[in-house]
Backbone atoms as SQL, in Angstrom:
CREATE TABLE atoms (id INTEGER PRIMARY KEY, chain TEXT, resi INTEGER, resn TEXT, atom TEXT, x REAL, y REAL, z REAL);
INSERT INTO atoms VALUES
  (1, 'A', 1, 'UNK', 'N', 107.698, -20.523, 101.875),
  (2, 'A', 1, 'UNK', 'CA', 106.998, -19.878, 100.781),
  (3, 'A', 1, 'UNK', 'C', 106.690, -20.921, 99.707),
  (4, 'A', 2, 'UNK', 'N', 105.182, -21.046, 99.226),
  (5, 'A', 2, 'UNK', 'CA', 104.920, -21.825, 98.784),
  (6, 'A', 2, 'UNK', 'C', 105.845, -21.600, 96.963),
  (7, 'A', 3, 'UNK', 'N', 105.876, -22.736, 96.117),
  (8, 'A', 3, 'UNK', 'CA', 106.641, -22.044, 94.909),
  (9, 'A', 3, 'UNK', 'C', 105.901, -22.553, 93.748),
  (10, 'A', 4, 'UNK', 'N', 105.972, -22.102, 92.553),
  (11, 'A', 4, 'UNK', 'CA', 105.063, -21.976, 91.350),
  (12, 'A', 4, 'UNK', 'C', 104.154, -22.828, 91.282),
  (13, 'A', 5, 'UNK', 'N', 104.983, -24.126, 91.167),
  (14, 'A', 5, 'UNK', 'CA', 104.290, -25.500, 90.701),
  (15, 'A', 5, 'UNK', 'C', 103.493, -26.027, 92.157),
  (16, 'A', 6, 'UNK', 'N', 103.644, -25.752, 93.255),
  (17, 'A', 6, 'UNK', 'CA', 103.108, -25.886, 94.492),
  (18, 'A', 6, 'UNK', 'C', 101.845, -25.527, 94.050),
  (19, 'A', 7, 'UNK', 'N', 101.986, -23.976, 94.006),
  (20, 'A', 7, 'UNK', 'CA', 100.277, -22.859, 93.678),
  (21, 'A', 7, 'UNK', 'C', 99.683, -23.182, 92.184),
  (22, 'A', 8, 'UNK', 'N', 100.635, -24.199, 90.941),
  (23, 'A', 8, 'UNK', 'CA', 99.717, -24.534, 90.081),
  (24, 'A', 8, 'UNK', 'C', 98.878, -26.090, 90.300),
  (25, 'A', 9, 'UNK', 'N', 99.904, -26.842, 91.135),
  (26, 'A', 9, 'UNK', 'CA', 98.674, -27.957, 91.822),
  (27, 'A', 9, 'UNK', 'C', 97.905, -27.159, 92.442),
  (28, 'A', 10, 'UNK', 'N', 97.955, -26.254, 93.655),
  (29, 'A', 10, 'UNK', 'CA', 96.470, -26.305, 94.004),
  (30, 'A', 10, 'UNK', 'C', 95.694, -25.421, 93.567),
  (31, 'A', 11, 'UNK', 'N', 95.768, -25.006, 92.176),
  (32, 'A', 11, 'UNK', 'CA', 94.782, -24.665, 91.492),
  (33, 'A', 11, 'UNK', 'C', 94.271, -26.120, 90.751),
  (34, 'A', 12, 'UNK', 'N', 95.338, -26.924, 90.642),
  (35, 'A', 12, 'UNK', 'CA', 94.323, -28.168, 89.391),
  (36, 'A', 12, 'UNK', 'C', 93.866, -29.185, 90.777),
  (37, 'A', 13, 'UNK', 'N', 94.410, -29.233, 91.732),
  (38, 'A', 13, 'UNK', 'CA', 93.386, -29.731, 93.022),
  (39, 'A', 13, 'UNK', 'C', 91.807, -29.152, 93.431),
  (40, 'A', 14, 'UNK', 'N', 92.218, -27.671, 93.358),
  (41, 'A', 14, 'UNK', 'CA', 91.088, -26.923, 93.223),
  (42, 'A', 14, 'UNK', 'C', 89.501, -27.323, 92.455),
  (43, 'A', 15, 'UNK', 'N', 90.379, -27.182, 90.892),
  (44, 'A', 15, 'UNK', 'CA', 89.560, -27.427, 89.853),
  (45, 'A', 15, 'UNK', 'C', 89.116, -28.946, 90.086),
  (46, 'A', 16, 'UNK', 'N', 89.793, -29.844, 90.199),
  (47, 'A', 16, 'UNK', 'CA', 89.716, -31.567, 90.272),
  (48, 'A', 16, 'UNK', 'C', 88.232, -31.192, 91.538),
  (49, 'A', 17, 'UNK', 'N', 88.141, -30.707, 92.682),
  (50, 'A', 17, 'UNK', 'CA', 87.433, -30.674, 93.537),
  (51, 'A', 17, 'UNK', 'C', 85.609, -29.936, 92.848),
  (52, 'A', 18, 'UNK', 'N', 86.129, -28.828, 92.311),
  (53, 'A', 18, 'UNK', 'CA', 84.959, -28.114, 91.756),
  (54, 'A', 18, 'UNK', 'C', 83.910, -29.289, 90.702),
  (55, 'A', 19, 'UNK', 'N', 84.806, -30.058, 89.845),
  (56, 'A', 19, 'UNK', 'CA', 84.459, -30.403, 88.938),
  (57, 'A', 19, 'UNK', 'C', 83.692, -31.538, 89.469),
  (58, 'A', 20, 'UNK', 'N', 84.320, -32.415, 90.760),
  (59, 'A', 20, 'UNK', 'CA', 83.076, -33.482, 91.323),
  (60, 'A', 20, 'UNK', 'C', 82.418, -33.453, 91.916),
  (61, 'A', 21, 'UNK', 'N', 81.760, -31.660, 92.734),
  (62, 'A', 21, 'UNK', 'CA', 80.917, -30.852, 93.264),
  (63, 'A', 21, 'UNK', 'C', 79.574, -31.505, 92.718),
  (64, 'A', 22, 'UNK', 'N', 78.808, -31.556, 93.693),
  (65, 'A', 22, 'UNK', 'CA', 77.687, -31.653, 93.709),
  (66, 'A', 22, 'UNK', 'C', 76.218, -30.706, 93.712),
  (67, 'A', 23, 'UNK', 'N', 75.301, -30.603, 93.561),
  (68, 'A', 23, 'UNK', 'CA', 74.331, -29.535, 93.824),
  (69, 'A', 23, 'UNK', 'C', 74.668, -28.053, 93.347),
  (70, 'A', 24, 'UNK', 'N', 74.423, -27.115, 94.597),
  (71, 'A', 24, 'UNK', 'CA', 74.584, -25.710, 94.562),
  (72, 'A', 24, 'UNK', 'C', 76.093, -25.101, 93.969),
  (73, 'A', 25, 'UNK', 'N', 76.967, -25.768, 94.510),
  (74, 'A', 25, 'UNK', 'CA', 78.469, -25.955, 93.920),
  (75, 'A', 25, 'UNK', 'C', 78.487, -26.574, 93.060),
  (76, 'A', 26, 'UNK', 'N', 78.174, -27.403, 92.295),
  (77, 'A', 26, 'UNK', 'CA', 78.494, -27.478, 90.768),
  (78, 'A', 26, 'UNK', 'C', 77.925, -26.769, 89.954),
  (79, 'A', 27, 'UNK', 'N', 76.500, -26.128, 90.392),
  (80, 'A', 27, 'UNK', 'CA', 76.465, -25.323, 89.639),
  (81, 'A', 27, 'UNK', 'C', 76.750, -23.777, 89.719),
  (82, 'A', 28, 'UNK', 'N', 77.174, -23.423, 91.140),
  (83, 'A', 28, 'UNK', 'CA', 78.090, -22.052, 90.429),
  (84, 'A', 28, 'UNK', 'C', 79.612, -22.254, 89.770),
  (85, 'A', 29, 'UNK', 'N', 79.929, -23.794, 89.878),
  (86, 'A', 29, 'UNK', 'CA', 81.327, -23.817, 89.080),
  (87, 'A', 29, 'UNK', 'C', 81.062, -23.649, 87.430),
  (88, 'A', 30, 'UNK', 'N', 79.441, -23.818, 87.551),
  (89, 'A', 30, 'UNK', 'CA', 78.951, -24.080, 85.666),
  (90, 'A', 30, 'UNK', 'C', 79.091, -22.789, 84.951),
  (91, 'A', 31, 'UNK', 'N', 79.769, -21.791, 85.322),
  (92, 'A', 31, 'UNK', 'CA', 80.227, -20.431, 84.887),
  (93, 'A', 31, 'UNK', 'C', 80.834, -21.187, 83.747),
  (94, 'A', 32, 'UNK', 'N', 81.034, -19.656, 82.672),
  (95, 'A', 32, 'UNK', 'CA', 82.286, -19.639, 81.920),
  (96, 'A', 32, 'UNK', 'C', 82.680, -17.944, 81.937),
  (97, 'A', 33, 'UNK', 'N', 83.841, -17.941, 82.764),
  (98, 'A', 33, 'UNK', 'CA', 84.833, -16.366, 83.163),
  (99, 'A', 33, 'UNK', 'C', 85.501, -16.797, 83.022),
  (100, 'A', 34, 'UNK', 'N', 86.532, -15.811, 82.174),
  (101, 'A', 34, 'UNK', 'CA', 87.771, -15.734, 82.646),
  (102, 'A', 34, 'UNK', 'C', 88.026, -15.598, 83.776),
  (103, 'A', 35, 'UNK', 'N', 89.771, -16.026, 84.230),
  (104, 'A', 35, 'UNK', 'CA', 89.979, -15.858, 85.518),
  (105, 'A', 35, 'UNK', 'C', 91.256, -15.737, 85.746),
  (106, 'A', 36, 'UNK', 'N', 91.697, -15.059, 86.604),
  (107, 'A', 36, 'UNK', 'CA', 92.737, -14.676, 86.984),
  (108, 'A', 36, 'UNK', 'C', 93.360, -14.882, 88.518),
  (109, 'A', 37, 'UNK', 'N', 94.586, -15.147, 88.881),
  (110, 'A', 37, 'UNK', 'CA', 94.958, -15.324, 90.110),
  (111, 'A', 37, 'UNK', 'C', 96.208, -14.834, 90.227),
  (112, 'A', 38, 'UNK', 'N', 96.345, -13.970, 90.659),
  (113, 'A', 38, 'UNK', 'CA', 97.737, -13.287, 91.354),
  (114, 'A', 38, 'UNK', 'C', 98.580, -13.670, 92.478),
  (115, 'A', 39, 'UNK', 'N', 99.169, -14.558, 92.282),
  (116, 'A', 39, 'UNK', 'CA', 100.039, -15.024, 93.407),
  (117, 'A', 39, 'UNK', 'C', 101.038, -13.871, 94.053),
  (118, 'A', 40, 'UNK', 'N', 101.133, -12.814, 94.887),
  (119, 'A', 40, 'UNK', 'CA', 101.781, -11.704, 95.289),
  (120, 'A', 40, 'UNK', 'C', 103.343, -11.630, 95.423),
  (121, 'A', 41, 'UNK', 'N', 103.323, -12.782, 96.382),
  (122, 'A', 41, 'UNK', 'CA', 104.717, -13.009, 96.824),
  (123, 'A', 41, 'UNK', 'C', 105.574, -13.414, 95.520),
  (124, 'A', 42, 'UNK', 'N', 104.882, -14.032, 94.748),
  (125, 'A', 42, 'UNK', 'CA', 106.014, -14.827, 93.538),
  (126, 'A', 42, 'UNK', 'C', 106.064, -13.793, 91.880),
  (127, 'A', 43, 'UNK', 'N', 104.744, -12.955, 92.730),
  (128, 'A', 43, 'UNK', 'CA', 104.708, -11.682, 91.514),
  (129, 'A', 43, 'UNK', 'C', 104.480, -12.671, 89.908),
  (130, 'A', 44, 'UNK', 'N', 103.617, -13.642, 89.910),
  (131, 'A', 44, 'UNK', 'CA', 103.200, -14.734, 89.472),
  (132, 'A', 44, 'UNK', 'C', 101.403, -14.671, 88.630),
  (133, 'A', 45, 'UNK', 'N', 101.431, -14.026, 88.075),
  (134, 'A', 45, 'UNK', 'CA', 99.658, -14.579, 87.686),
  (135, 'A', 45, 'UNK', 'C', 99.219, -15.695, 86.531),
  (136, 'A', 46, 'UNK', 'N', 98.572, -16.385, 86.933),
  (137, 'A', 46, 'UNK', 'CA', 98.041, -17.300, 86.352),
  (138, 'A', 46, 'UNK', 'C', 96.578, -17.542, 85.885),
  (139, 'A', 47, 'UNK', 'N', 96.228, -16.971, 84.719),
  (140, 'A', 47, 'UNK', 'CA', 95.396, -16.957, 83.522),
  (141, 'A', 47, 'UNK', 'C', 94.616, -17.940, 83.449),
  (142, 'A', 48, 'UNK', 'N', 93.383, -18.154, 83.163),
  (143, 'A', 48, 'UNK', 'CA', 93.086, -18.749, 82.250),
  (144, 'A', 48, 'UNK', 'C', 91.293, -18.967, 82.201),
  (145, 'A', 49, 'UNK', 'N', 90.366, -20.089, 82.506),
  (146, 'A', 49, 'UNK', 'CA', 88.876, -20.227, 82.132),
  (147, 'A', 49, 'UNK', 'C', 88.390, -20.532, 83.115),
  (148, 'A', 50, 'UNK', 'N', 86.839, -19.850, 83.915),
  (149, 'A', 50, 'UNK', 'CA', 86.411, -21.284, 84.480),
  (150, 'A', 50, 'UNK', 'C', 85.208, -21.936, 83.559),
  (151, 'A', 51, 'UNK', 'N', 85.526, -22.911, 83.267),
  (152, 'A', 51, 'UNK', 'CA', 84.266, -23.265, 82.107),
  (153, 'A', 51, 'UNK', 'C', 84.152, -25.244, 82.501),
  (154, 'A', 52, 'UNK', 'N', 83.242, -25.726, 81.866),
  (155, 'A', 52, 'UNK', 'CA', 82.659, -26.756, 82.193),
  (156, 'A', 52, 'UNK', 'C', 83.410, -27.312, 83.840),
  (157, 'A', 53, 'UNK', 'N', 82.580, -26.712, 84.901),
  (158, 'A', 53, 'UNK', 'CA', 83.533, -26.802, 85.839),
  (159, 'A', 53, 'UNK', 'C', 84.354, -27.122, 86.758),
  (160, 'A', 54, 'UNK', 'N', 85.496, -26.503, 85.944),
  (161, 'A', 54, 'UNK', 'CA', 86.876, -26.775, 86.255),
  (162, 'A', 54, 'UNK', 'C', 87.391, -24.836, 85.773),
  (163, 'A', 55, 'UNK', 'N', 88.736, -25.020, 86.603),
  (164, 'A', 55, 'UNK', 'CA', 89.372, -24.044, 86.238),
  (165, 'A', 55, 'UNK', 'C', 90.325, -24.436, 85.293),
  (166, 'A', 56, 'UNK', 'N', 90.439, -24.024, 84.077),
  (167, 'A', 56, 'UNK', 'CA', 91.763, -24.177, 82.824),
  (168, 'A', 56, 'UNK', 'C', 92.702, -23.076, 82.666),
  (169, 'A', 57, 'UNK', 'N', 93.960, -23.536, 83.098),
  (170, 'A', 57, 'UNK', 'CA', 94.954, -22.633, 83.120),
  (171, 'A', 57, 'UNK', 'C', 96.108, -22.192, 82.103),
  (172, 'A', 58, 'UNK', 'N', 95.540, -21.269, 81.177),
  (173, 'A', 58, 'UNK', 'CA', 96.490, -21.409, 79.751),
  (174, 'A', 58, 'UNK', 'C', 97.658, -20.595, 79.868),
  (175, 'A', 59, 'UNK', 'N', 97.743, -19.858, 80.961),
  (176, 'A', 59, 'UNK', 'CA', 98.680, -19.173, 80.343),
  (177, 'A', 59, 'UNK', 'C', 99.645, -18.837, 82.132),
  (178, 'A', 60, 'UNK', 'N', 101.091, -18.931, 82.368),
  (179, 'A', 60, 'UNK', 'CA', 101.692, -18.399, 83.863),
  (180, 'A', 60, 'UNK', 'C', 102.286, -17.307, 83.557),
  (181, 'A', 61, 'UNK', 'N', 101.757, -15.961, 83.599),
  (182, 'A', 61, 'UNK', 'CA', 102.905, -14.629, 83.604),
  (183, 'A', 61, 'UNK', 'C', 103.382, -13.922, 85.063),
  (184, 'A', 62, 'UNK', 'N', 104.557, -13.438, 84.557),
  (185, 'A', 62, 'UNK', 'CA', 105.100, -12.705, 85.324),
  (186, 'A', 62, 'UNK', 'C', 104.663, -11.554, 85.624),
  (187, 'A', 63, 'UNK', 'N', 104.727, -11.217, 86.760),
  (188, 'A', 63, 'UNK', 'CA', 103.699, -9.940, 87.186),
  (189, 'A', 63, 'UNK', 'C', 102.478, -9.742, 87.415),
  (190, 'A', 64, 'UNK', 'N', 101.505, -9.093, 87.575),
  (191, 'A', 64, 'UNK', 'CA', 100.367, -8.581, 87.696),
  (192, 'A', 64, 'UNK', 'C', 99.458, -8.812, 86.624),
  (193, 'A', 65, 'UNK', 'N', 98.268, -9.168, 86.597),
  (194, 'A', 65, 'UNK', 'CA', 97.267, -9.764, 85.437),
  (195, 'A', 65, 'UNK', 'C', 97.554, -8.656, 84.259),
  (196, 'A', 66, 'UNK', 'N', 97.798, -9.094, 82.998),
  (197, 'A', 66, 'UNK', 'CA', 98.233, -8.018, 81.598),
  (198, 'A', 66, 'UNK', 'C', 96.519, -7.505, 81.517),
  (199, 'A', 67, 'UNK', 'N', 95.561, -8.408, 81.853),
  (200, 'A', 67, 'UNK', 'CA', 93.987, -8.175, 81.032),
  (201, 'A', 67, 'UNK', 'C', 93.662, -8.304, 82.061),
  (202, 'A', 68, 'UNK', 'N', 92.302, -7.386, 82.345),
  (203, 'A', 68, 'UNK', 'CA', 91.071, -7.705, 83.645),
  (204, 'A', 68, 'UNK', 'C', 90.288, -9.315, 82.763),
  (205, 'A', 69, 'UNK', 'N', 90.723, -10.187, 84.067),
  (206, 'A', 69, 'UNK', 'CA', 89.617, -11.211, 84.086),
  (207, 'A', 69, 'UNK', 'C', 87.915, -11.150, 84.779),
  (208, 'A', 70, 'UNK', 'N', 87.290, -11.533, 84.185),
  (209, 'A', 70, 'UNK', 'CA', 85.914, -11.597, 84.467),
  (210, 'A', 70, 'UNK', 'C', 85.933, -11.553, 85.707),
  (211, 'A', 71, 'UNK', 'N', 86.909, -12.827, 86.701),
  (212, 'A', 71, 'UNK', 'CA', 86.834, -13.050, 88.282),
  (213, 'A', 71, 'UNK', 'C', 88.833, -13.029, 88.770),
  (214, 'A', 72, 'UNK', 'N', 89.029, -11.977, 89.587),
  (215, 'A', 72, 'UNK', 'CA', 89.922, -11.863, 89.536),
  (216, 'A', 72, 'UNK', 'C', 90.493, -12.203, 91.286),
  (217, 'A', 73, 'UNK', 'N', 91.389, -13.531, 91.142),
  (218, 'A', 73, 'UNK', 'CA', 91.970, -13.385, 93.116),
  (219, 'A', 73, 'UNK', 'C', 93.415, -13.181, 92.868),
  (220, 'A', 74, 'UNK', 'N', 93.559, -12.816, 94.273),
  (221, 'A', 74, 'UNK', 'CA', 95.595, -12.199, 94.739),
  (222, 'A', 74, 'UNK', 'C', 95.444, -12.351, 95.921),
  (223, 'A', 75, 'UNK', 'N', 96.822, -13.137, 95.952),
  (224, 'A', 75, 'UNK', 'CA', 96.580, -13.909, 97.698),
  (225, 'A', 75, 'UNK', 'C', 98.494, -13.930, 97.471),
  (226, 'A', 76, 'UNK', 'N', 98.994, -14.279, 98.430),
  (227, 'A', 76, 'UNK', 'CA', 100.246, -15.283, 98.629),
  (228, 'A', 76, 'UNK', 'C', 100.205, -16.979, 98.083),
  (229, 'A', 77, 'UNK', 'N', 100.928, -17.399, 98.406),
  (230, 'A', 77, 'UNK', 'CA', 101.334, -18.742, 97.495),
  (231, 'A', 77, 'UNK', 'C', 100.894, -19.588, 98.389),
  (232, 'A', 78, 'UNK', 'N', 101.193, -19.433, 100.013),
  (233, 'A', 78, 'UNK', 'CA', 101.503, -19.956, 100.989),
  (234, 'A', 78, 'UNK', 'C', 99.694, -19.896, 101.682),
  (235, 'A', 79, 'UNK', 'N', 98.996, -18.941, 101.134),
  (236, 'A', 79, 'UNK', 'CA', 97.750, -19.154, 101.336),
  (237, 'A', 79, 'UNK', 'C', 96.906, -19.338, 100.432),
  (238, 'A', 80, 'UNK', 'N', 97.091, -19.650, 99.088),
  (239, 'A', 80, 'UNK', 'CA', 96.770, -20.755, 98.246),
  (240, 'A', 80, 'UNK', 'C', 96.388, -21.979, 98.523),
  (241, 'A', 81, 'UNK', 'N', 97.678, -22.620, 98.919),
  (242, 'A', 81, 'UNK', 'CA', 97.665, -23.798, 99.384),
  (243, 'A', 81, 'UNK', 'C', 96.791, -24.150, 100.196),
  (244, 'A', 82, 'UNK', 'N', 97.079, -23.016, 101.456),
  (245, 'A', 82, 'UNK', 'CA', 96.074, -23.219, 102.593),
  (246, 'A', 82, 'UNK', 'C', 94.766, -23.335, 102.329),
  (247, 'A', 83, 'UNK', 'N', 93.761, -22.489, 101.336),
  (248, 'A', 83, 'UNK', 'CA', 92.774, -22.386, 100.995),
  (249, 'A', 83, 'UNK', 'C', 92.386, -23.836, 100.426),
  (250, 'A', 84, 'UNK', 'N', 93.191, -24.093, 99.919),
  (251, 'A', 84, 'UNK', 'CA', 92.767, -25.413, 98.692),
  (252, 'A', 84, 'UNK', 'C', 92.805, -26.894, 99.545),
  (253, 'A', 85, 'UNK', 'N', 93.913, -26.789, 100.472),
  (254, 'A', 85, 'UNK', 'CA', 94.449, -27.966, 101.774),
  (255, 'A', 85, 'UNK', 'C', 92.921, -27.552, 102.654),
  (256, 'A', 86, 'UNK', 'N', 92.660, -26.487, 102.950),
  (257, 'A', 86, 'UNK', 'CA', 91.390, -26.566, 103.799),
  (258, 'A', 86, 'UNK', 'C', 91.917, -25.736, 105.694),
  (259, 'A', 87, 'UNK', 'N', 93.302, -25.520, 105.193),
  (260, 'A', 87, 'UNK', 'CA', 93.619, -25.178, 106.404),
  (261, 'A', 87, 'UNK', 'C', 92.917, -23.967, 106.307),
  (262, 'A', 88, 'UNK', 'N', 92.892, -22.981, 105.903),
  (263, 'A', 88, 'UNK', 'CA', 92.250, -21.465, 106.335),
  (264, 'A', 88, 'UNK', 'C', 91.082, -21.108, 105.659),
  (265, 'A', 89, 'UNK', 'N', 89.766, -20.628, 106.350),
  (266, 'A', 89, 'UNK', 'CA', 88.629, -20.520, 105.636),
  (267, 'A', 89, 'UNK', 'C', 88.379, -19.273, 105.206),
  (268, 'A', 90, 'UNK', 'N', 87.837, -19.415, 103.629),
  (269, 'A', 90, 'UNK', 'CA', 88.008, -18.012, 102.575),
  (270, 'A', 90, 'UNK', 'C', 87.099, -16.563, 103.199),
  (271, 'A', 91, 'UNK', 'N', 86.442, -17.131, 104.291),
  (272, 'A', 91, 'UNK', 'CA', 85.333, -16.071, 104.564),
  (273, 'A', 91, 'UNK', 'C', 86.528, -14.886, 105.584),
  (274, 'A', 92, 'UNK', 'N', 87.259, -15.947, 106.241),
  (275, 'A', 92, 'UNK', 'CA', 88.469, -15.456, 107.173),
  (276, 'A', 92, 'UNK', 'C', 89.203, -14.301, 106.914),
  (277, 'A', 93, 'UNK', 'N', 89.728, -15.193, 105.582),
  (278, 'A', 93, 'UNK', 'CA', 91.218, -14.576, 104.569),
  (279, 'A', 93, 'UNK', 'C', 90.349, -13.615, 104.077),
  (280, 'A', 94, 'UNK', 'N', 89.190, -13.377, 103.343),
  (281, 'A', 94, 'UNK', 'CA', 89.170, -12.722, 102.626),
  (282, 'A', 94, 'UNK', 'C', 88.460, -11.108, 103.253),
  (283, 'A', 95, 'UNK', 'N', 88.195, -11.559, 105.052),
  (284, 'A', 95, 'UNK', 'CA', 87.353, -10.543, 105.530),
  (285, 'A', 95, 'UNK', 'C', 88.938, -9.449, 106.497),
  (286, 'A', 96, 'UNK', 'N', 89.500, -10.643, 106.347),
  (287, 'A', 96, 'UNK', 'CA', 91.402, -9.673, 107.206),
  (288, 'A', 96, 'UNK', 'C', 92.042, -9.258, 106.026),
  (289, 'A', 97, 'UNK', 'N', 91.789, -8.839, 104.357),
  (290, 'A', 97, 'UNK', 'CA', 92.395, -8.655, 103.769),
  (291, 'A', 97, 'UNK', 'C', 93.366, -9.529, 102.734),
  (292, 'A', 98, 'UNK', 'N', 93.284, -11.116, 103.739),
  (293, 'A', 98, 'UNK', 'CA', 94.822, -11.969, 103.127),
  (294, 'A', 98, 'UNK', 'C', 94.506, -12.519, 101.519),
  (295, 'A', 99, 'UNK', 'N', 93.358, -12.774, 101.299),
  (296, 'A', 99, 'UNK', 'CA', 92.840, -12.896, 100.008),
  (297, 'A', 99, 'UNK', 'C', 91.942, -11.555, 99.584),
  (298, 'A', 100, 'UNK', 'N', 92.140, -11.355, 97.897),
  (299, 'A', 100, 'UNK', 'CA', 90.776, -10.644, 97.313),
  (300, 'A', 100, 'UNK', 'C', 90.392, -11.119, 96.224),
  (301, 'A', 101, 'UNK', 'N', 89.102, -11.027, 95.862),
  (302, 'A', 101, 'UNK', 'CA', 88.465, -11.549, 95.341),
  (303, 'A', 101, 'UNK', 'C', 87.664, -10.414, 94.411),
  (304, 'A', 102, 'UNK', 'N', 87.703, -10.109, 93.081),
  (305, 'A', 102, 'UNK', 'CA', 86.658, -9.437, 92.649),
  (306, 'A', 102, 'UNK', 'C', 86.491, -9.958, 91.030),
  (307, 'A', 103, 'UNK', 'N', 85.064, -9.473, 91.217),
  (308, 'A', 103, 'UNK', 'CA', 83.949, -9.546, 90.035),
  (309, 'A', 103, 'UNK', 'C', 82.885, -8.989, 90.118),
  (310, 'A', 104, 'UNK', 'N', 81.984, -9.369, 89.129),
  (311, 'A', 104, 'UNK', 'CA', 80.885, -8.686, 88.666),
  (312, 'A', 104, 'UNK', 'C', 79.634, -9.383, 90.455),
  (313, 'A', 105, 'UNK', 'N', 79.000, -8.354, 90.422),
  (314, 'A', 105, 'UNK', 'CA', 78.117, -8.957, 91.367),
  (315, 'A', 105, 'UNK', 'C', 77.521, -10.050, 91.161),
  (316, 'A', 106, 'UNK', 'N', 76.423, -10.280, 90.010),
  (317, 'A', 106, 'UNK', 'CA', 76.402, -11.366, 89.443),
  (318, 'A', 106, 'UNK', 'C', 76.802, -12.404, 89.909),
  (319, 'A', 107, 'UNK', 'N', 78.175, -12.617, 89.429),
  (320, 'A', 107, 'UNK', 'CA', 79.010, -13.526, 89.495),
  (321, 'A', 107, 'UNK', 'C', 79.367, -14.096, 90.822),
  (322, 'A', 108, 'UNK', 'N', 79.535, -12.843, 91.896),
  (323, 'A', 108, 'UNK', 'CA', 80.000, -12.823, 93.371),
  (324, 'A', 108, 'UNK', 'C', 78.590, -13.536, 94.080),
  (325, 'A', 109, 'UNK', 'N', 77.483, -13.584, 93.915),
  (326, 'A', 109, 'UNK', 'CA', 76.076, -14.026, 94.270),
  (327, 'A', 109, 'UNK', 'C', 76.510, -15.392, 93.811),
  (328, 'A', 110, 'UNK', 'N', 76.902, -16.053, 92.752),
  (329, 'A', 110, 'UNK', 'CA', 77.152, -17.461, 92.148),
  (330, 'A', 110, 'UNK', 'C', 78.353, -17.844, 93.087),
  (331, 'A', 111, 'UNK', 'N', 78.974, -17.477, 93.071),
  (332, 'A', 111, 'UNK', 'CA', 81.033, -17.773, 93.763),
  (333, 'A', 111, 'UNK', 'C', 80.495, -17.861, 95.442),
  (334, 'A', 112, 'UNK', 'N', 79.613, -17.391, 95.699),
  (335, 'A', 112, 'UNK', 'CA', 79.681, -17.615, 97.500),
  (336, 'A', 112, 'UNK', 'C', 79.173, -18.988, 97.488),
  (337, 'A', 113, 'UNK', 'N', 78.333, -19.476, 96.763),
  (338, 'A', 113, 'UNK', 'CA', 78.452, -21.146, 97.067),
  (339, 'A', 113, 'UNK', 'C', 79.141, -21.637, 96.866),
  (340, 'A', 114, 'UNK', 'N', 80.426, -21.497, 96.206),
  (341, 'A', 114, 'UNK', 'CA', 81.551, -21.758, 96.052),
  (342, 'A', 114, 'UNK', 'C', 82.751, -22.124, 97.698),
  (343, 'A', 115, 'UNK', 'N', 82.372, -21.169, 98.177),
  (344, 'A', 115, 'UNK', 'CA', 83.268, -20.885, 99.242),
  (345, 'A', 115, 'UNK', 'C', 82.693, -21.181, 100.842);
């Protein structure tokens, strides 16, 4: 089981990746949402921006997101990693349930070049 600081690198691996994106992917990272990520297993969410892009992570609470973020994911810890390492592809996880993903449509039209 992956553990806190594991799933907060690969969110700033994540972000480090978004931010030297090129083309179509840099610019749906050029959002500014809030964002939210629910780590399940560690009952873990982690807060914070996606803005000039990168993801900025201000805030780690316990439990379930306190506020709806603009773009909101909940996955396990252990497929975090995977997502961000490249081992499991998001179209996969997110069509068997193992990831979710929601937002504004909008937004979801921008985020698939993302993924």
């Amino acid at each position: 089981m992956a553990t806190i600081e594991q799933c907060r690198a690969a969110l700033d691996k994540l972000s480090d990746s978004m931010q030297h994106a090129e083309g179509d992917v840099r610019d749906a990272a050029a959002m500014d949402r809030s964002v939210s990520c629910h780590i399940t297993d560690l009952d873990v969410t982690f807060a914070g921006r996606l803005t000039g892009g990168r993801i900025e992570v201000h805030e780690t609470l316990q439990g379930p997101p306190r506020e709806k973020a603009q773009i909101r994911l909940r996955m396990t810890g252990d497929d975090l990693v995977s997502l961000v390492d490249g081992d499991l592809h998001f179209a996969r996880a997110w069509a068997s349930g193992r990831v979710h993903l929601e937002a504004g449509l909008r937004d979801l039209f921008r985020l698939r070049k993302l993924l």
